[in-house]
Structure formats: C-alpha cells, structure tokens
C-alpha positions in Angstrom: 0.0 0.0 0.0 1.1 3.5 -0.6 -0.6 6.8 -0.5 -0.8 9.0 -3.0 0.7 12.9 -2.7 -2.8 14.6 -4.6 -6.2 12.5 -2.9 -4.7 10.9 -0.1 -5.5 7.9 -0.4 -3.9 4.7 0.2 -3.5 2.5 -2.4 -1.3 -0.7 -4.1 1.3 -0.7 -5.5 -0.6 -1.3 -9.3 -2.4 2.2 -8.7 1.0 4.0 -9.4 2.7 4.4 -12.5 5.9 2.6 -13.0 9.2 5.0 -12.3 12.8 4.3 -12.3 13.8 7.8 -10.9 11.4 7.4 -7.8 13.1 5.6 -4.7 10.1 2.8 -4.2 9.9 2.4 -8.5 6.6 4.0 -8.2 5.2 7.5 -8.9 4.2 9.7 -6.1 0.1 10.3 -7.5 -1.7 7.6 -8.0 -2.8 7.1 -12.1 -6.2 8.2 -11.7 -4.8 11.4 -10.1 -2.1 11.8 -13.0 -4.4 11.2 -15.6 -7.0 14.1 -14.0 -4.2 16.7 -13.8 -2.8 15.5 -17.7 -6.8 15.8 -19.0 -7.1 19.2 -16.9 -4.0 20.6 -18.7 -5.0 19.1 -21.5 -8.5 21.7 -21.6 -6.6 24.2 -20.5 -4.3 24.8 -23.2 -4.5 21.7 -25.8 -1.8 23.7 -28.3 0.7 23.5 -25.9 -0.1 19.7 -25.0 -0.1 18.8 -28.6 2.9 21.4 -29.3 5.0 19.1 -26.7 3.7 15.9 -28.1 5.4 16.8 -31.7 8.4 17.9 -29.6 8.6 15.0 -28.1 8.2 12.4 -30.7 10.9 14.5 -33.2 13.4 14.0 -30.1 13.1 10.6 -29.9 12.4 9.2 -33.5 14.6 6.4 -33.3 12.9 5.3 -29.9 9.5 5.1 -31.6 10.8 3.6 -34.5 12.4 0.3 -32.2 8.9 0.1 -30.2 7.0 -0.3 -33.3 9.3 -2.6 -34.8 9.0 -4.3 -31.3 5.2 -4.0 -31.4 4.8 -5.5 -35.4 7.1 -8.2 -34.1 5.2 -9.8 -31.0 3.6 -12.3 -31.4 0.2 -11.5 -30.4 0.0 -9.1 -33.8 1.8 -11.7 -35.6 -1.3 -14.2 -34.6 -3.5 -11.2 -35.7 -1.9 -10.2 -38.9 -1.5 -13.7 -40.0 -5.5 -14.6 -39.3 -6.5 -11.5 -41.4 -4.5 -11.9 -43.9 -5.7 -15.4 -44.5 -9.6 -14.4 -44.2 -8.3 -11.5 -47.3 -6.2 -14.2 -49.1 -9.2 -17.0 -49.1 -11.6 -14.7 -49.1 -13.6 -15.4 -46.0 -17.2 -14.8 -45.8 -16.4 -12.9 -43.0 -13.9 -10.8 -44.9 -16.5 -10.1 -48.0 -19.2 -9.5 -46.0 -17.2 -6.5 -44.7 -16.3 -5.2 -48.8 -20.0 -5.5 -49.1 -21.2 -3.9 -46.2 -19.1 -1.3 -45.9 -20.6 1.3 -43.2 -23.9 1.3 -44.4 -25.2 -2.6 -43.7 -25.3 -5.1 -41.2 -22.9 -7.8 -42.3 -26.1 -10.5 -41.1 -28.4 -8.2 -43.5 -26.4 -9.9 -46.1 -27.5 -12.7 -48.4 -25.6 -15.6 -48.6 -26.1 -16.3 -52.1 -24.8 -12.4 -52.8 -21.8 -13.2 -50.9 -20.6 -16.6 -52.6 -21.8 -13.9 -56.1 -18.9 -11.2 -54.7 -16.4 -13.8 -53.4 -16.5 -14.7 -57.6 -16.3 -11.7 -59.1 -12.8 -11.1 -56.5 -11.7 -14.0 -57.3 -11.4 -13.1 -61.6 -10.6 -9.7 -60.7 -7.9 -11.1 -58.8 -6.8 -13.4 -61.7 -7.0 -10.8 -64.0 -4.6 -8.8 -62.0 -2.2 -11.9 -61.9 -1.9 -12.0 -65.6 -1.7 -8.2 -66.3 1.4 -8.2 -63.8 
C-alpha cells in the first residue's frame, strides 16, 4: 500500500505508475490522479499539450521507431496479422461481408447467395490482376 501525494488515499502498488527515478519504482500520485491533472492541462491549453507531443516524438524518432518494430514483431500481432490476412487471401465470408457492407449494412443483412456472387467476381478480378502483372 502507498498513499498518493494529490487525494490521499492509500492505495497498491498497481495504482502507481511505473518510475525508475522514484526511490520505491513507483510514482508519487496515483494514475487516476495523473491522468485528472494530464486531461485538466490538456482543456486548458490543448496547443501546448499537442505542441509538446510533436516535440517530443521528433526528439526521440529512433525510440518510436524500435517500439513499433517491437510491437509488429510480437507475437500476439503476428497471430493477428497472419488470421487476417488469410480471411483477405481465401476470401472469408467474413472478410466479404465486410467489402459489401461497408458502413452502411449489417454484415447478417447480407444474403448468402450475394456473398458466394462477390467472393467470384474477386476472385477473376484477382486473376486478372495476376496476368496483367
């Protein structure tokens, strides 16, 4: 337990943000207290917030760059990316119900039979794409 410096209260350890410059590894305000004062600055003057932000992410470029690298390589995303891509590849009826549906329709207000019709026509404008190439 720990109390934090803004409401008070005590809390656990998992309330606090992790910190490597504090002594106990935790910040001193509890997240829900950090988050408050970041959304309240935030209202106040978002120009500067987002002014920082750009700041901030042209500094450290090569930083982001190894997280995302770190990110597209896990293998949770890997599971992900590798599912998709073979609903798109053998053209899933979950996968051409979305093309069909788009924003505008259910994917269950969908016809069968008007799926299995699209699946076909992706599949020779997908061949036709094969032999141009």
């Amino acid at each position: 337990m720990k109390a934090c410096i803004h409401c008070h209260r005590d809390l656990p350890a998992e309330a606090f943000r992790k910190s490597s410059r504090m002594v106990g590894g935790r910040e001193n305000g509890c997240k829900e207290c950090h988050n408050a004062r970041r959304r309240a600055r935030y209202s106040d003057a978002p120009d500067r917030t987002l002014e920082c932000n750009r700041d901030w992410r042209s500094r450290n470029t090569d930083r982001l760059r190894e997280y995302a690298q770190q990110w597209r390589s896990s293998s949770k995303t890997n599971k992900r990316t590798e599912k998709r891509r073979a609903e798109i590849a053998g053209l899933a009826d979950t996968y051409v119900r979305q093309l069909l549906a788009g924003e505008r329709l259910k994917h269950s207000d969908i016809p069968q039979s008007l799926v299995d019709a699209y699946r076909e026509l992706i599949k020779i404008k997908r061949f036709i794409n094969a032999k141009r190439q």
